[in-house]
N, C-alpha and C positions, 0 to 999 in steps of 0.2 A: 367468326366465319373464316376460314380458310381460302388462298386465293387458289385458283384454278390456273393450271397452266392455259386452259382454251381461249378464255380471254387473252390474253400476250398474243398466242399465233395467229390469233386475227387483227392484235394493234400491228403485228409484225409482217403482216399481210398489206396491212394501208400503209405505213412506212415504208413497206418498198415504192412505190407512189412519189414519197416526199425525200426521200435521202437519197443525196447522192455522194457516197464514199468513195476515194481513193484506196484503194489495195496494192499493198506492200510484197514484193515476194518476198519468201520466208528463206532464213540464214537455214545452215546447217542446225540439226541437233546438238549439243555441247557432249562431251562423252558422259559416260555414266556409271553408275558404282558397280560394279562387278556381283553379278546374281542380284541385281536387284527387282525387284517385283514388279507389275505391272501397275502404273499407278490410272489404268484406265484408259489414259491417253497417249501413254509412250512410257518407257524403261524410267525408271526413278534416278536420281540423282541424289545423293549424297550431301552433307551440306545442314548449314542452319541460316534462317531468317526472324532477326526481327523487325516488327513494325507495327504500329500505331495510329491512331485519329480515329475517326466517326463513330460513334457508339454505335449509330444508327444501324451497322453493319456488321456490330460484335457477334447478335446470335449468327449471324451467315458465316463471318467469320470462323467462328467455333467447329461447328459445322462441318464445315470445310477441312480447316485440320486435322479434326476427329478422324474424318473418312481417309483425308491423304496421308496421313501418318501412320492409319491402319493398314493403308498396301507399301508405304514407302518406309520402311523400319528406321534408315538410316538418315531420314528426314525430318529436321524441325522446326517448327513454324512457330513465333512467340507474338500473339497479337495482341494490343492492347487499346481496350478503347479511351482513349484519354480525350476525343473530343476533336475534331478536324483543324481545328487551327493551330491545336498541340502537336496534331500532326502532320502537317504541314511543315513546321517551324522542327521539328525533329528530320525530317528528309532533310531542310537544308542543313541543318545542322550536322548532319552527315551521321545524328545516332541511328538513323532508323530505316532500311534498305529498300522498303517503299510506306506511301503512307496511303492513310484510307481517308477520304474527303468526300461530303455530302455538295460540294460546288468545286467547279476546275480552278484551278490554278488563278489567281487576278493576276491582271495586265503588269502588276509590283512584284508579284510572289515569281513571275515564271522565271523569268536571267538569274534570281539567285536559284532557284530549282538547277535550271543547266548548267551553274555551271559547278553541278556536284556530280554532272555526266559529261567525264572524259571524252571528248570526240564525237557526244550526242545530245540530245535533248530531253527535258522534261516530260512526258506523255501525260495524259489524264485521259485513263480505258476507263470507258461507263462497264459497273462490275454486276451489280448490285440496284435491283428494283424495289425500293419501298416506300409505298404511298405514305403519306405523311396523314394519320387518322386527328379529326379533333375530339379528344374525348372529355369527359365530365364524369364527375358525382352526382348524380341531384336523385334520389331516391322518391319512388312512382311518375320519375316521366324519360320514358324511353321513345329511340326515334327521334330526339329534339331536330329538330331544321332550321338551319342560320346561313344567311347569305352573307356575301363578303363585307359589307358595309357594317354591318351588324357585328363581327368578328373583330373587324377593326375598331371600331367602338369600344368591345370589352376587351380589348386587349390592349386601347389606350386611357382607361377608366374612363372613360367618355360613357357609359351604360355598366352601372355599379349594381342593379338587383333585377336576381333571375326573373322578376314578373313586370320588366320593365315595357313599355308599350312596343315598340321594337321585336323584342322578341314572340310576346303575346300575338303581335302580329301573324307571323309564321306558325304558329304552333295553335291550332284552332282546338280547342277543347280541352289542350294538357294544363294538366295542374301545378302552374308554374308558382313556387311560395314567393311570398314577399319576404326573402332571406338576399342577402350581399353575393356579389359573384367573387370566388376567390380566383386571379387570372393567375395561374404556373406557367413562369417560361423560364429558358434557360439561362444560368448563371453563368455560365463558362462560353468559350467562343465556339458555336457550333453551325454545322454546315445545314441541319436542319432548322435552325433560326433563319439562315440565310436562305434556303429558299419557301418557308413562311411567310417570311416579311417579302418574299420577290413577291407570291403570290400576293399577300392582299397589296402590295404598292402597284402591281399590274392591272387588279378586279375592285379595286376602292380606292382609286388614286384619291379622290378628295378628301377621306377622309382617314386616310393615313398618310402622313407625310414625312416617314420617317426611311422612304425609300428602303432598299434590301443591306443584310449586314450579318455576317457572322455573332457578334454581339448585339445584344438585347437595346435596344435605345429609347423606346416607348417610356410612358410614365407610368409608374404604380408599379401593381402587379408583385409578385414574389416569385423568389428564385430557386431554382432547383439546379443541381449540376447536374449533367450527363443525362439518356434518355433511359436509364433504370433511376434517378432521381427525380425525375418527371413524374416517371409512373408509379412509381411512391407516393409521391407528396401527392397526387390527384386520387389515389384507390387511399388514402388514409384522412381528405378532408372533403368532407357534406357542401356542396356548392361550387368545388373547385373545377375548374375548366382546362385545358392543357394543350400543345401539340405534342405527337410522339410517330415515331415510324410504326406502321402497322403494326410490327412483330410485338412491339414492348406492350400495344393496345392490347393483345390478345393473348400474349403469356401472362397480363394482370387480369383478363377478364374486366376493360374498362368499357362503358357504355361508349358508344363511337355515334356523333353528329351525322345526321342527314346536310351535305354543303346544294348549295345550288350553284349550277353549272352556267355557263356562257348561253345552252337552252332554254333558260329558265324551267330545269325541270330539279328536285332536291334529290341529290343521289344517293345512296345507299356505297360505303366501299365496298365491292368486293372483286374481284378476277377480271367480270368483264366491262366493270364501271371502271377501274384502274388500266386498264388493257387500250379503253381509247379514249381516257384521260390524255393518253402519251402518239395519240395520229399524228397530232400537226408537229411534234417534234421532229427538227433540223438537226443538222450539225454544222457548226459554226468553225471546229478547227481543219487544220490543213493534214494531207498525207496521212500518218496516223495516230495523229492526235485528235482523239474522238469527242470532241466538246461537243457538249447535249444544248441546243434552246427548247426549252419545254413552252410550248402556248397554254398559259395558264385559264383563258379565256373559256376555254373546254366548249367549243358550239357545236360538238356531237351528242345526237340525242344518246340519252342514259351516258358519256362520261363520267369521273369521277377527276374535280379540277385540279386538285392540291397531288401531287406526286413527286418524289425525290428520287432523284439517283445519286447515286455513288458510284465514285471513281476512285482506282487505284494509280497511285502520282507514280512511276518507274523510268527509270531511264531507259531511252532507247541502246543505249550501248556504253560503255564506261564504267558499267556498275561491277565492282569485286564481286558480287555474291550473284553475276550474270545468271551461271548455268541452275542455281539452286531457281530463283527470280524466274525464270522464264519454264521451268518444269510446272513449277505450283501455280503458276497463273494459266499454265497450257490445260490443267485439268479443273481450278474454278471458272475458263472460260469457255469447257468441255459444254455436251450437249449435256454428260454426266453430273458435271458438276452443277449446272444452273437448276438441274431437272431438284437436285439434292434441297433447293430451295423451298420448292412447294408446299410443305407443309410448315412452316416454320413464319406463314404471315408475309413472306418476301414473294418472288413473282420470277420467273427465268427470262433473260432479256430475249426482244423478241427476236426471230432468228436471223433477219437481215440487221441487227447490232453487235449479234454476239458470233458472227461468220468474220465480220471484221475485226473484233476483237481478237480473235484467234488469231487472224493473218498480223496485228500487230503485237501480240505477245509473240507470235512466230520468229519476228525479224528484231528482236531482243538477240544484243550479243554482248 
């Protein structure tokens, strides 16, 4: 299923409600390549970028450069999903000219981020909406429904076979075999681990105790790198269970869990269960650094509780590849740009996030 923009403009509707953003005025435009095309949102710029992290946001990524590089000739964008901690550790390393991260910045990672920004700071822009789907193999039972306890469970081998009492419970009539659960998580350090595990350590504190974490820490289970190896290893083995961002759910065609919500009602993903998943979400950073609190709790009826964003880590000013840096993020942070998301499993931020996004890609110099 495809998500619906309608759902978002209505989480983006209750958000106004709950957020309260500072807004930046905007620098000048940087000048621009001479006849160059209209990339949508202003004159194109000249120029190459690369950079790196979240798989999670490779297809949007893609996407995205396909369309900007089709109006902007003289423009490159090399993105590579290597995994958010890889890139992370590439911005400060200074290989990579912004990075893609499915969690902001930690409290350690941000002074060395700044000080790879001359005379400015670190940013973390939420870019990038995808719900985080649990999917499975288990052939003749569809719809399966598992609360957060239950999740935690098999995802600490604490509940090793699909017909375990636990699950049986939830799932009244399906045909759950007396076969092993195979639990897939990720191998490499990823931002969609990290807010998995936020999620069940926020909705099953008792029985996970392994708090939130870029890397995997739980027991058992097997590993897959990246969220195109995820959804491999889970569409190629009979009883395997997995998490993965939407998009990877639905370009494998994997079966996707009914979660129960903070309502007590099992949700379904899609537009408008993900749309106010994301109501009670804050913003936690200052000026415009846009740090997301997602309430994982979800005690809106129909929610959907498990949802990630992504963020693009960029300097507010300092960065060589400034003027290239703040054209391409002016049109993924475009009404254009977000809309380009729709079909692709991902979701457009909703309009009171991505109004401030723009003002803080604006005042990039």
């Amino acid at each position: 299923m495809k998500l619906q923009r309608s759902g978002y403009l209505a989480a983006g509707i209750a958000l106004t409600a709950t957020l309260a953003l500072a807004a930046c005025g905007s620098d000048n435009e940087p000048s621009t390549s001479a006849g160059g095309s209209s990339a949508g949102t202003g004159d194109c710029v000249a120029g190459s970028l690369t950079a790196q992290g979240s798989s999670a946001q490779k297809n949007a990524m893609d996407e995205w450069i396909k369309s900007y590089q089709s109006k902007c000739a003289d423009a490159k964008v090399d993105y590579q999903g290597t995994a958010s901690g890889a890139g992370i550790q590439a911005f400060i390393a200074g290989t990579a000219d912004f990075a893609g991260s499915d969690s902001a910045l930690k409290e350690e990672e941000q002074p060395q981020a700044d000080a790879k920004c001359a005379g400015g700071s670190a940013l973390n822009l939420p870019m990038v909406v995808g719900p985080i789907s649990v999917v499975y193999n288990l052939e003749g039972v569809d719809g399966l429904q598992l609360d957060a306890p239950t999740l935690a469970k098999i995802f600490d081998s604490k509940i090793t076979k699909w017909n375990d009492p636990a699950i049986a419970a939830q799932n009244s009539g399906a045909k759950l075999p007396d076969s092993p659960i195979t639990a897939v998580h990720r191998s490499d350090e990823s931002g969609t681990t990290d807010n998995f595990t936020k999620y069940l350590s926020k909705t099953a504190e008792s029985d996970w105790t392994y708090g939130n974490a870029k890397a995997w820490k739980a027991k058992g289970g097997t590993g897959a790198a990246k969220s195109d190896g995820v959804a491999t290893a889970v569409k190629g083995t009979q009883g395997a269970i997995s998490y993965v961002e939407l998009s990877y759910a639905e370009n494998n065609d994997l079966q996707k869990a009914k979660i129960k919500n903070g309502a007590g009602e099992y949700t379904e993903l899609n537009g408008d269960s993900a749309g106010k998943g994301i109501e009670g979400a804050k913003i936690t950073g200052t000026g415009n650094d846009l740090k997301l609190s997602i309430d994982y709790q979800a005690k809106t009826a129909g929610a959907y509780p498990i949802v990630l964003v992504t963020y693009e880590i960029v300097c507010s000013k300092g960065s060589t590849k400034a003027a290239s840096l703040k054209n391409f993020l002016t049109y993924t942070s475009s009404t254009e740009g977000q809309d380009a998301l729709s079909e692709l499993g991902y979701a457009p931020l909703p309009e009171t996030i991505r109004a401030k996004v723009a003002t803080a890609v604006a005042s990039i110099s």
